[in-house]
C-alpha positions in Angstrom: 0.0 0.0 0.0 2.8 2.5 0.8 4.5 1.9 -2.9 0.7 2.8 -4.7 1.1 6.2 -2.2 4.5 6.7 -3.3 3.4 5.9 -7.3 0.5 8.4 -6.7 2.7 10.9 -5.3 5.3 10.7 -8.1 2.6 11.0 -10.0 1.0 14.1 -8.7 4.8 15.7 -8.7 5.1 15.1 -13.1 1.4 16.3 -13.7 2.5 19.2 -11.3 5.7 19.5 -13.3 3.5 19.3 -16.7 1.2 22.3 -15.8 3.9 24.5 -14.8 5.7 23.7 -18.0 2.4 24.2 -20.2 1.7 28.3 -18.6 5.8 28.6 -18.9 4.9 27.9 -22.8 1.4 29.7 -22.6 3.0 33.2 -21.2 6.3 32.9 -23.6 3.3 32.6 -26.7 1.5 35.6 -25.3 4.6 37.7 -25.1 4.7 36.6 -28.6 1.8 37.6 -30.4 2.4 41.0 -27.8 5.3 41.7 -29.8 4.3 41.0 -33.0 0.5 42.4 -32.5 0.4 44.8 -30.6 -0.1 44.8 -26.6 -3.7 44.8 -26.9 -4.3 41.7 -29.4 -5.1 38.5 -27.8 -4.9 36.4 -30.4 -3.0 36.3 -34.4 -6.6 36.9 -35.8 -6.9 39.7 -33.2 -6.0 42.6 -35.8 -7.3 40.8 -38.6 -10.4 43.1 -40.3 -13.0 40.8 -42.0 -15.1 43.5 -43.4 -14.1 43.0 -47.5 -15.4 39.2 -46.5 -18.4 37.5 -48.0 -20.9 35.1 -47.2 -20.4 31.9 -47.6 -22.8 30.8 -49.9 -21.7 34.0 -52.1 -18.9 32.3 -52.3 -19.6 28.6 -53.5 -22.3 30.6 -56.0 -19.5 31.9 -57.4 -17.2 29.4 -57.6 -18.6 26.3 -58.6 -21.9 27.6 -60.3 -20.6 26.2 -63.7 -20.7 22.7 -62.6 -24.0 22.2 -61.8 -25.6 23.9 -65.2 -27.8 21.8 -67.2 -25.6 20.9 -70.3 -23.2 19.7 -68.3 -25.5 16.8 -67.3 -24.8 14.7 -69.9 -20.6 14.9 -69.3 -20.3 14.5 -65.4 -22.4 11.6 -66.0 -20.2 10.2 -68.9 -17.2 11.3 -66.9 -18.1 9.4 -63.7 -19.2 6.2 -65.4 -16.3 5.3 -67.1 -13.1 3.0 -65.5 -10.6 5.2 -63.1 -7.7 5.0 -65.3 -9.2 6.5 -68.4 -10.5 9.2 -65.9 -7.0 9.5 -64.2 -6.0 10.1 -67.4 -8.5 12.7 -68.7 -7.8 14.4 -65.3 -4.3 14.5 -66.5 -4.4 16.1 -69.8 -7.1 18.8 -68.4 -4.8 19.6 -65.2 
């Protein structure tokens, strides 16, 4: 019974050791992004200005709004029936 007190106790002392290690690393990375940021960011995104940004679904119409058209049916269906290779190789010469 005294060893499992003495396991649990050398145990304690390495999770003890581990948490004062992880804020030692957690104050060193807010000096950092201090000193590249500015003292009053808190994070890398902190300064960041998301205003010119657009909604998401703005942004997939935009995108990928070709694919889906009508008359190009026909071809995604041709495309994805035929054997992997030949489409490898079509994905090749298109790339």
């Amino acid at each position: 019974m005294n060893a499992d007190a003495a396991e649990l106790a050398r145990r304690q002392h390495q999770l003890d050791l581990l948490i004062a290690r992880d804020s030692e690393i957690g104050e060193r990375a807010k000096l950092r992004v201090a000193k590249i940021y500015g003292p009053t960011a808190t994070s890398s995104i902190g300064t960041y200005d998301f205003s010119d940004s657009f909604a998401k679904r703005d942004q997939v119409s935009r995108r990928g709004d070709w694919v889906h058209r009508n008359w190009l049916r026909p071809i995604r269906f041709f495309y994805r029936h035929i054997p992997k290779p030949i489409r490898f190789t079509i994905k090749k010469l298109f790339a």
